[in-house]
C-alpha positions in Angstrom: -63.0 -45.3 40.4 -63.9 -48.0 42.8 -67.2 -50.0 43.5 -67.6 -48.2 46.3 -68.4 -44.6 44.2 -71.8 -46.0 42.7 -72.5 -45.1 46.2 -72.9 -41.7 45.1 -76.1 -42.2 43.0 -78.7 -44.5 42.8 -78.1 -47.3 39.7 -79.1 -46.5 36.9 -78.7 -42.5 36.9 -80.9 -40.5 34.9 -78.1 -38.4 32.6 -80.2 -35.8 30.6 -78.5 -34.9 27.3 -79.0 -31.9 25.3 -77.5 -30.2 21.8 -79.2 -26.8 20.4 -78.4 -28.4 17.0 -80.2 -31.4 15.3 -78.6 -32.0 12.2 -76.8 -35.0 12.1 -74.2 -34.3 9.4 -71.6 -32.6 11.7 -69.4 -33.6 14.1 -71.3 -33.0 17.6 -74.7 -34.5 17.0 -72.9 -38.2 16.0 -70.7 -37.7 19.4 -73.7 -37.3 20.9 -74.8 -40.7 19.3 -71.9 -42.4 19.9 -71.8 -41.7 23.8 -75.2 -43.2 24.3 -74.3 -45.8 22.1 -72.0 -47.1 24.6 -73.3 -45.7 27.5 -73.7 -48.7 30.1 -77.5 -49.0 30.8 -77.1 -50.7 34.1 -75.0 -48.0 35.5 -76.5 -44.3 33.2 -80.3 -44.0 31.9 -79.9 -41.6 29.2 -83.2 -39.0 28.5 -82.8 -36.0 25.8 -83.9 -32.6 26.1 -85.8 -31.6 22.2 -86.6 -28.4 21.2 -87.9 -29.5 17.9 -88.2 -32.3 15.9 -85.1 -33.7 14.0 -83.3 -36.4 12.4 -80.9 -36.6 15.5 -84.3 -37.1 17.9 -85.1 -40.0 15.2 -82.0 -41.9 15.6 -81.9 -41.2 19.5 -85.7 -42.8 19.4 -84.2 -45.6 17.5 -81.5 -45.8 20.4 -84.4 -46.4 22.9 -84.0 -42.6 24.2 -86.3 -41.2 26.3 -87.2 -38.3 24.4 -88.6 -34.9 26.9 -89.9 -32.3 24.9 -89.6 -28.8 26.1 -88.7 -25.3 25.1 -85.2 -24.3 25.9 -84.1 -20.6 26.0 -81.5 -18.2 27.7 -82.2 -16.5 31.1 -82.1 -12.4 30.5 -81.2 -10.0 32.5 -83.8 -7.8 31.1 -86.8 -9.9 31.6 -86.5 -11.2 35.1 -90.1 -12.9 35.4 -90.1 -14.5 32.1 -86.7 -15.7 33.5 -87.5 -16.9 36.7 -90.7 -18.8 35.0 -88.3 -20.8 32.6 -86.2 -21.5 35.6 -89.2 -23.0 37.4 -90.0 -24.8 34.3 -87.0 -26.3 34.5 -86.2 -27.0 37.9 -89.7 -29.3 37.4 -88.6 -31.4 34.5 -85.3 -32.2 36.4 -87.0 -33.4 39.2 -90.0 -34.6 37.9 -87.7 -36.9 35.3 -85.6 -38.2 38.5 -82.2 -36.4 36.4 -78.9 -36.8 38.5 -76.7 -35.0 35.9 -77.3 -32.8 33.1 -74.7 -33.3 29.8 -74.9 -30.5 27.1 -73.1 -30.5 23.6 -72.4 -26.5 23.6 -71.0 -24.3 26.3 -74.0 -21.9 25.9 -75.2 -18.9 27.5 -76.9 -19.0 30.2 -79.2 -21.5 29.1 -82.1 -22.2 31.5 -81.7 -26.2 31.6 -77.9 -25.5 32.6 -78.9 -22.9 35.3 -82.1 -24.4 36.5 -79.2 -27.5 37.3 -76.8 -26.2 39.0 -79.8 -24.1 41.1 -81.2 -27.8 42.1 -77.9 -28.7 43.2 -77.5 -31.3 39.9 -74.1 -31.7 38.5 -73.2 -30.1 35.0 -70.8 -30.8 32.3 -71.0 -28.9 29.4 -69.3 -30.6 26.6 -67.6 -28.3 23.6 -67.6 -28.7 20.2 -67.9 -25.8 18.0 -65.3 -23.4 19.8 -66.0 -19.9 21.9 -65.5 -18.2 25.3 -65.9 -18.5 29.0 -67.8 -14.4 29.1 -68.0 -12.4 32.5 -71.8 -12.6 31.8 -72.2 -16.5 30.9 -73.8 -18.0 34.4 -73.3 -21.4 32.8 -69.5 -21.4 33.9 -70.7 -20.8 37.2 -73.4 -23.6 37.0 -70.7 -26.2 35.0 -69.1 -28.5 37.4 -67.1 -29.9 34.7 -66.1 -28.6 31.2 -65.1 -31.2 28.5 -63.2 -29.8 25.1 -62.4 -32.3 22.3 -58.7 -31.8 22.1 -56.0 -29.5 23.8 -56.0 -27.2 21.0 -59.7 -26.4 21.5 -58.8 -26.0 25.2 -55.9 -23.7 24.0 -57.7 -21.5 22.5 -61.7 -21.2 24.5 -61.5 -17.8 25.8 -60.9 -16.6 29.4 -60.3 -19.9 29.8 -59.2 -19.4 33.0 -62.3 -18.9 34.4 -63.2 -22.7 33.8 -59.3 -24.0 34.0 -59.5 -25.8 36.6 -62.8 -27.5 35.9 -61.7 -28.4 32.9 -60.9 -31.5 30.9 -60.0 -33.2 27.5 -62.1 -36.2 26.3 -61.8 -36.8 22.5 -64.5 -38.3 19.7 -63.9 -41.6 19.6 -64.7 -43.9 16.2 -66.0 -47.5 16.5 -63.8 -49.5 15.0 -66.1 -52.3 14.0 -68.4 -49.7 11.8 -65.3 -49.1 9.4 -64.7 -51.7 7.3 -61.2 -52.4 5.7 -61.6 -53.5 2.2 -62.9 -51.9 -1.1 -66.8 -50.7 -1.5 -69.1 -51.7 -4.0 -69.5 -48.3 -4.9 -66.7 -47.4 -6.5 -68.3 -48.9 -9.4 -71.5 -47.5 -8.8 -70.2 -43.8 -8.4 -68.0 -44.1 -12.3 -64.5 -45.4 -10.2 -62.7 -48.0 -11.8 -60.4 -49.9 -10.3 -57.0 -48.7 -12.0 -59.1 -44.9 -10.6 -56.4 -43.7 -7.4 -59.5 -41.5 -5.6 -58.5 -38.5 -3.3 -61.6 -37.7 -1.4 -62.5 -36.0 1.7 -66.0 -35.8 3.9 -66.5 -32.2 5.0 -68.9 -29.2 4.6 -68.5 -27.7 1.1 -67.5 -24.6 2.6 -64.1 -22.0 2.5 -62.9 -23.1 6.0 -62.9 -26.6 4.6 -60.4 -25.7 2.0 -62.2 -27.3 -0.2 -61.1 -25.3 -3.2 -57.1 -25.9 -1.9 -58.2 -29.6 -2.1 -59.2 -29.2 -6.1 -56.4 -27.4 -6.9 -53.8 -29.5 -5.5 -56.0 -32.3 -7.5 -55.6 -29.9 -11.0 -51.7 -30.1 -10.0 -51.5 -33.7 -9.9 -54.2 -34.6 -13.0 -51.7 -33.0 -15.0 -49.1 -36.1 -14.2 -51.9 -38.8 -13.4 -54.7 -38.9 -15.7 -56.4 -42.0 -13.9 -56.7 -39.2 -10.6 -60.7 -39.0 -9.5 -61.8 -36.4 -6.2 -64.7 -37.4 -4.3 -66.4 -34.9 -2.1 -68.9 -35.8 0.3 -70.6 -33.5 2.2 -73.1 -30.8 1.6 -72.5 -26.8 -0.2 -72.9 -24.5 2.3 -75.6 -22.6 1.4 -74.4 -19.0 3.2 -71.5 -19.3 1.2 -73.2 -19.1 -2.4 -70.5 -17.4 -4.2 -67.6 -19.8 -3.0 -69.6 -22.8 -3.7 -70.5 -21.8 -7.0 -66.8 -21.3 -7.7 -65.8 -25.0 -6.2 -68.2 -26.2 -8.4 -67.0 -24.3 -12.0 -63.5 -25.6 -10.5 -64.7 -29.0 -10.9 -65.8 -29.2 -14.3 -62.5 -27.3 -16.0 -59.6 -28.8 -17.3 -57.8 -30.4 -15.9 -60.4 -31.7 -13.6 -63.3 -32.0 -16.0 -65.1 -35.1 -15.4 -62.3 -36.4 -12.6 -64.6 -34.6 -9.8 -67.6 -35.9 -7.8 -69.5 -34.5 -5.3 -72.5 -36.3 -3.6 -73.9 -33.9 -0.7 -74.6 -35.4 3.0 -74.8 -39.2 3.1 -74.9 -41.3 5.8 -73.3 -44.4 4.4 -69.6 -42.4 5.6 -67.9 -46.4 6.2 -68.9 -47.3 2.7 -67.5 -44.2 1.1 -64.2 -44.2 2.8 -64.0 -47.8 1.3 -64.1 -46.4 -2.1 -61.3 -44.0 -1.4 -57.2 -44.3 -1.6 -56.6 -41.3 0.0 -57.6 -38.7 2.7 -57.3 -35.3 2.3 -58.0 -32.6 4.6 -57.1 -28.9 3.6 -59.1 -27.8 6.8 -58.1 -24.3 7.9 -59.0 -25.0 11.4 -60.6 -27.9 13.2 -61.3 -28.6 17.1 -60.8 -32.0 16.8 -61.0 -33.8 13.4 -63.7 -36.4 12.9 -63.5 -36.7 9.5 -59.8 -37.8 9.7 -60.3 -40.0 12.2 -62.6 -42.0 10.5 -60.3 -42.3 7.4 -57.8 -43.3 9.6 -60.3 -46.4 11.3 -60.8 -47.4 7.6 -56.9 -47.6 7.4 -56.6 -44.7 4.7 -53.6 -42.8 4.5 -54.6 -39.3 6.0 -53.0 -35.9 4.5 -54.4 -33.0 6.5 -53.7 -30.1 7.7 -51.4 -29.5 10.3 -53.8 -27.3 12.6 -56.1 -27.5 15.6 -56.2 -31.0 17.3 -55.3 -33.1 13.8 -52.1 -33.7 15.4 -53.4 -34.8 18.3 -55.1 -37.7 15.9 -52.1 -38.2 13.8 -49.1 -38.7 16.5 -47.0 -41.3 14.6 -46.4 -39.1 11.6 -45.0 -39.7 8.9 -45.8 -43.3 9.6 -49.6 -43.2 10.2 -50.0 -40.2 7.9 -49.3 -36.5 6.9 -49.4 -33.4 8.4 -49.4 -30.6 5.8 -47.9 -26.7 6.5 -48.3 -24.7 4.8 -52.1 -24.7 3.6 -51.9 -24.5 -0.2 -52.4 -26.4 -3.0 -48.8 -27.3 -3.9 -48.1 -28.2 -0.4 -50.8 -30.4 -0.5 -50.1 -32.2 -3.7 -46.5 -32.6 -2.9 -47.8 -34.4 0.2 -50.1 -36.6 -1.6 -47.7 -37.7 -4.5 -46.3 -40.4 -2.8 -49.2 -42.3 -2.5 -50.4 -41.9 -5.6 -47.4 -43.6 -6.8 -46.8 -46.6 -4.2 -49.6 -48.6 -3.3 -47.5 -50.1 -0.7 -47.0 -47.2 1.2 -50.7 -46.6 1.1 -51.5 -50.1 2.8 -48.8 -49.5 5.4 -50.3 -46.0 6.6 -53.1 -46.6 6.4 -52.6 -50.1 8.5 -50.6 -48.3 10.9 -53.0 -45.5 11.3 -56.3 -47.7 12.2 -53.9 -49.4 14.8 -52.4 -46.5 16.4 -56.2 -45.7 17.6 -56.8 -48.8 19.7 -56.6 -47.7 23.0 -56.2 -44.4 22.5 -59.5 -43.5 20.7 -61.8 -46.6 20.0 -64.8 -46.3 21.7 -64.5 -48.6 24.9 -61.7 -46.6 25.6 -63.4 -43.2 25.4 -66.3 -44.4 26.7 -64.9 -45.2 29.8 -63.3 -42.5 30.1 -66.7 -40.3 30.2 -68.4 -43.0 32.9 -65.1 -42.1 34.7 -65.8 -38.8 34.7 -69.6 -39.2 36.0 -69.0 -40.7 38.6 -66.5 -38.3 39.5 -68.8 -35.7 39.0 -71.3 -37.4 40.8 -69.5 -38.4 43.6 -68.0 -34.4 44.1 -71.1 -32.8 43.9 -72.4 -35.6 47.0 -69.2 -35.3 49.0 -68.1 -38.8 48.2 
């Protein structure tokens, strides 16, 4: 874009954000973060739309976020003046805030924010994350001007997705660099590593579509032939998945893995943790994008994942910037991670080539300006510049 586009708006431009979730242990709430991180305050004002109080709404506060309180909801078919009240409710908080594009982490349906927008004659993008479906009945793809998915296979496979094709785009997490650091934590000693440990570990949800229990038994495998192997889990049990979790965790403390195994729940000290690891793995069964690998990678760990979803649009130099693992099983898995157990040179030089192959592809300034591209695209479209 040239100079000439900020034409299109008024410096800076109010850009109202907005997530139905407020955890901030999974992967769309930190995107969130990282976006108004780096979003260029002389250009975008950012403002969030809360529903309830949160950790994320902490951190954004922290950020220097204008934070608008306010019910959000769906518009019904059923209940048209409770519907056309929310809509007025909305279309006054857009105006009344100045906004000049609304951003939202979830395709949604029919959500009143989305619709109030496009009704005002305020630009849209809604951002996916989590995976789902352009529906005859969803108004949001009428009101969305653009629609962002985190890699191609997410695109792939959203569906109808050719009701929103050509409004569509690909703008993938980035990882700041910086944040990552590249040598070994303190807290190996702290969590019972020592160094001759070699430690496998993974960040992700406790949970089956994890494969978290393919990631123990591929572990059990290899403790057999390497009795200084340790697993670190670090992520939280999911709790609707009692039966599963409960079987992860008698996994954990039988031989061969007995006493090898640690798990510490949701942490936010992710940089620190990856420091205290030797090697990635990722059983995931299915992932849009990947953020957990791509963070290993930034802390130059060697990365064995899956080969699904958009992991192999992360790792693109394979086998030099890591592993890409088919089929999903333990075996498969340990035969993939047996090299690096066993040559600490071929850790380093992944793992070296895998931070490097994200600069300029994924780091943040990159992404980032991809997405102010993409505003003032949007902007400039919806003014007839």
């Amino acid at each position: 874009m040239s100079a000439d586009d900020d034409a299109a708006f008024e410096p800076p431009c109010n850009i109202l954000y907005y997530i139905p979730h407020q955890r901030v242990d999974s992967g769309g709430p930190n995107v969130l973060l990282r976006i108004i991180r780096n979003l260029d305050r002389s250009r975008f004002q950012p403002l969030f739309l809360a529903r309830s109080e949160g950790p994320l709404v902490d951190l954004l506060v922290d950020q220097k976020v204008e934070i608008i309180r306010s019910p959000v909801g769906s518009i019904g078919y059923r209940h048209p003046f409770r519907s056309i009240s929310r809509l007025r409710h909305m279309r006054n908080l857009l105006r009344l805030n100045g906004i000049a594009l609304v951003h939202t982490f979830d395709f949604g349906w029919n959500e009143d924010v989305v619709l109030a927008a496009g009704l005002c004659g305020i630009p849209v993008i809604l951002h996916e994350h989590w995976g789902g479906e352009a529906h005859f009945q969803n108004l949001n793809r009428f009101a969305a001007d653009k629609v962002l998915f985190c890699s191609q296979a997410q695109r792939d496979s959203f569906g109808h997705l050719d009701r929103v094709r050509k409004k569509s785009d690909i703008l993938y997490n980035s990882v700041d660099l910086g944040r990552f650091a590249c040598h070994r934590s303190s807290l190996r000693a702290e969590l019972g590593f020592a160094d001759t440990h070699l430690v496998i570990g993974t960040v992700a949800f406790v949970t089956r579509e994890k494969g978290i229990d393919i990631l123990l038994e591929a572990a059990a495998l290899l403790a057999a032939r390497w009795e200084n192997l340790r697993v670190l889990v670090v992520g939280p049990f999911n709790a609707q998945q009692e039966d599963y979790c409960r079987a992860v965790k008698q996994r954990a403390v039988t031989s061969p893995l007995q006493g090898k195994v640690v798990f510490l729940g949701s942490r936010r000290d992710i940089p620190e943790l990856l420091s205290c690891m030797d090697i990635f793995a990722f059983p995931s069964l299915w992932e849009s994008f990947g953020l957990a690998p791509l963070e290993a990678m930034a802390s130059r760990l060697p990365v064995v994942a899956s080969r699904v979803g958009g992991i192999p649009e992360l790792l693109v130099d394979v086998p030099e910037s890591g592993c890409l693992v088919t089929p999903i099983s333990a075996p498969a898995f340990a035969e993939a991670i047996e090299p690096f157990l066993s040559d600490s040179g071929l850790r380093r030089t992944t793992g070296d080539r895998a931070r490097q192959s994200i600069i300029g592809r994924l780091d943040e300034p990159t992404i980032s300006a991809q997405l102010e591209r993409i505003y003032l695209e949007t902007l400039a479209a919806r003014s007839g510049g």
